[in-house]
N, C-alpha and C positions, 0 to 999 in steps of 0.2 A: 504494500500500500504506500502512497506517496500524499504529495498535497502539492497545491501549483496556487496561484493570484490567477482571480476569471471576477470580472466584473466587479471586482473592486473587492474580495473575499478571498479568502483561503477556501478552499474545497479540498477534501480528503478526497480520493478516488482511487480503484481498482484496475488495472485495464489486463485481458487475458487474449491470447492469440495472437498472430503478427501482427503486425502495426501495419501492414499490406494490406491487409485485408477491408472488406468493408466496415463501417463501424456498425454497432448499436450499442446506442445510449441507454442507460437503464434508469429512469427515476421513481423513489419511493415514493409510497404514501406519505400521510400524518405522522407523526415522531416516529415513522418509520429506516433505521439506518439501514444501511447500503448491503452489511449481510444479509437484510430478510431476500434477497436479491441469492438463492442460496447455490452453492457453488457446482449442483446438479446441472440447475438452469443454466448456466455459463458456460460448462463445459459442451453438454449439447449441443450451443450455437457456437462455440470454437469447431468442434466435429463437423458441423453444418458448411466452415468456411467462413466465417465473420469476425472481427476482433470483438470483444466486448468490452464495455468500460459500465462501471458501475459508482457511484460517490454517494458522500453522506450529503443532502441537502443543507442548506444554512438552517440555523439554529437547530442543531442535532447532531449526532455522532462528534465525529472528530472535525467540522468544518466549523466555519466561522459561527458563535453563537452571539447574538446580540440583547447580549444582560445588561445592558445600561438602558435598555425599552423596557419600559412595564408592559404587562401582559393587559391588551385594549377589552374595555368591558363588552364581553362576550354578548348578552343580553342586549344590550344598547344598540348590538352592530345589528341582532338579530330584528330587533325591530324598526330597522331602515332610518336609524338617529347618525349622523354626523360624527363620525367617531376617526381619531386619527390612528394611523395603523402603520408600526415600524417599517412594512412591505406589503406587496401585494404577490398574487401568484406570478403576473406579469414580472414585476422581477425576478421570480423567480426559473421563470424563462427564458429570461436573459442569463440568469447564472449558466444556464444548458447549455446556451449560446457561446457565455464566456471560455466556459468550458473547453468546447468543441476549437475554441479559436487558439486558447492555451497548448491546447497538443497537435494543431497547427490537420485540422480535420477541417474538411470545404461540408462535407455532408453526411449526415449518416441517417438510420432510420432510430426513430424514436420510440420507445415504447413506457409505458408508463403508468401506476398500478394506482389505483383511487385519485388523492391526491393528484400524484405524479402524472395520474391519467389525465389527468384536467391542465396540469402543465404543459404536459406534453402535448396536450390542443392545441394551448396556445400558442407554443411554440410556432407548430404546425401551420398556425393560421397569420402570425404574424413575420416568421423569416421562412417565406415558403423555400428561397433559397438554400435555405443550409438542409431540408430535411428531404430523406428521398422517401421514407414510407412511416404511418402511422398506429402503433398498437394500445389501443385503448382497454385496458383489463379493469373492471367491477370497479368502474367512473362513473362519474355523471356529467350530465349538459348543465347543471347547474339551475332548471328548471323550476320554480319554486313550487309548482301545480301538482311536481312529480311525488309516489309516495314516501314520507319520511321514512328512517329506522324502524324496526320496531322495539318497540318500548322496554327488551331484554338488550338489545343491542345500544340503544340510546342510552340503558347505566351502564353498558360497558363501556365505552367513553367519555362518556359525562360523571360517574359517581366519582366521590371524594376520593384521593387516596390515601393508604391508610396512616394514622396518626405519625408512627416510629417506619421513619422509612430508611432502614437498612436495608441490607443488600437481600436477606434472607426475605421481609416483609413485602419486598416491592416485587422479586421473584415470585413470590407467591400470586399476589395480588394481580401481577402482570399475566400467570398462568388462569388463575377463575377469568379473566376478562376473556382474554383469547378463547377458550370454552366455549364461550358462547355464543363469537363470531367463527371459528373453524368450518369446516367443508363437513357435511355430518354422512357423507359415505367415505371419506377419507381421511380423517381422525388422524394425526399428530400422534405418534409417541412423548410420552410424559416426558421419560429418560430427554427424548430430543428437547421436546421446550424447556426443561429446565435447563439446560445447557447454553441455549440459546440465549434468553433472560437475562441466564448468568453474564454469559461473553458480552449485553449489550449495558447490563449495570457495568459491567468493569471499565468499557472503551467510554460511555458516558451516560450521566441519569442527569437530565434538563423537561421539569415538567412544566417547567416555564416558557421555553422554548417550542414545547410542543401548545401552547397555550398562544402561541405571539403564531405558529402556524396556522391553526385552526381560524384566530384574528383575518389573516388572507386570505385563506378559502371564501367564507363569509362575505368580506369585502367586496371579493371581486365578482361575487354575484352570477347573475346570469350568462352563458357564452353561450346560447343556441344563435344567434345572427353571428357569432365570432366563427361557427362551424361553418355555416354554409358557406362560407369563403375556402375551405381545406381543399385542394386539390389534391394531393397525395394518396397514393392507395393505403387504405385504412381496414384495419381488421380490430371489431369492437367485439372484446371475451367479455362473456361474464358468467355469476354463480348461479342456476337457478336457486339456491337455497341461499342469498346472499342476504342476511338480517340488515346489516348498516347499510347498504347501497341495493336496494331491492333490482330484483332486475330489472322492473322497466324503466329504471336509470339507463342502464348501458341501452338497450332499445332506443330508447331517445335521444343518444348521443348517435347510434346507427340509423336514426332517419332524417339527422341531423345533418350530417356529412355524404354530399353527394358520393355514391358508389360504394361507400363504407359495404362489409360484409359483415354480419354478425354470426356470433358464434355464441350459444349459452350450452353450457356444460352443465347436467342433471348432478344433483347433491354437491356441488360445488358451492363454497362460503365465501366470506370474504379473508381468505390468507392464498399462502400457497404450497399448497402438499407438495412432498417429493412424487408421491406418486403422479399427480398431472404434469408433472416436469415437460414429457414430450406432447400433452396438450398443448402449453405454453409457449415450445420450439416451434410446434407446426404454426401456430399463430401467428408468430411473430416471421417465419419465415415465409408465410402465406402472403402478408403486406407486403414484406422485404422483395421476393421472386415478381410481383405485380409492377413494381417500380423500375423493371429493365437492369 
């Protein structure tokens, strides 16, 4: 793992395969770092002929965090008040941007998981230049009409965390939430998420940061007119069983974007099992082949 200056930040990032190769860009979710990005997936698309590059977004992992913003009242922004916001997703599309210019890449294909999914639109929609194809996984258009969470999944991201947050409490904590957003025919090994947890308490715990991201989601509100501008070939995954991002999110993000194909996957949640691994390759290689 390295770190480079893109857009005015340090970004921590990954890269696997030749530098010859095509790229793809990988962006996380919501306080999601760069390894839920897991090293299955990566491999596959090196096998496939691709370089891969994976980073931790700003304020998360090991990249730039910005703890001198307080975290913008959540509530406030939800109900359409004037609220000022350390960033938007828009820059944080430019981070991808910056990125891609730092390691001295013209174009690559994008792909990008909640969050990231909604970034990587943007991206999409605003440097149609730099991207050659688009993969959109358990995203939304940002549609406010569309259905919310449901109400098992909205405390798993919104309830408190717990009082004493050590490493052992927040593991734990981190594994009941996950629970109840996972894929429910493809179930995680415990052994694995507590592993996981672990390695992502030790490289960095910022739930403030993930609080200032959430702020930019929010913010940047609706993007179904930002879609219909995408030209790129687009392939939009998602979970039939997805609690936080129901499916007819990704739906509306696939009749959003001309030519888009979508793809819903039966018992699939909102993470990513090993076992969909070569779900997630054909995906992204589906968009990637379409793009010449």
């Amino acid at each position: 793992m390295s770190q480079l200056t893109a857009n005015g930040i340090t970004l921590e990032f990954e890269s696997f395969g030749p530098s010859t190769a095509p790229a793809v860009l990988l962006v996380m979710g919501l306080g999601g770092q760069m390894t839920r990005w897991h090293g299955a997936l990566c491999e596959l698309l090196v096998d496939r002929g691709y370089r891969v590059i994976r980073f931790d977004n700003r304020d998360c992992g090991l990249s730039t965090h910005f703890s001198e913003q307080p975290v913008p009242d959540l509530r406030a922004l939800q109900r359409g008040e004037p609220v000022a916001v350390p960033y938007t997703l828009d820059d944080m599309a430019a981070d991808c941007i910056g990125l891609l210019d730092a390691l001295a890449i013209e174009r690559a294909h994008l792909v990008g998981a909640s969050m990231g999914g909604a970034i990587a639109q943007i991206a999409a929609a605003r440097y149609p230049q730099r991207v050659l194809s688009l993969t959109s996984i358990m995203s939304s258009s940002g549609n406010p009409a569309l259905p919310p969470p449901t109400p098992a999944a909205a405390a798993a991201l919104f309830a408190p965390l717990p009082r004493v947050r050590d490493r052992d409490s927040i593991v734990a904590d981190s594994i009941a939430r996950y629970a109840t957003l996972e894929s429910p025919d493809f179930p995680t090994p415990r052994g694995q998420l507590q592993k996981m947890f672990e390695n992502e308490f030790d490289r960095n715990f910022d739930p403030r940061g993930v609080g200032r991201q959430l702020a930019a989601i929010i913010a940047s509100g609706d993007r179904r007119s930002l879609l219909q501008s995408i030209k790129v070939p687009c392939v939009v995954l998602h979970g039939a069983a997805d609690q936080l991002i129901p499916a007819a999110c990704g739906e509306d993000v696939a009749a959003g974007i001309p030519g888009a194909e979508l793809r819903i996957i039966a018992g699939m949640g909102h993470d990513f099992p090993v076992a969909l691994s070569a779900r997630f390759a054909d995906a992204i290689c589906a968009a990637a082949k379409r793009a010449g």
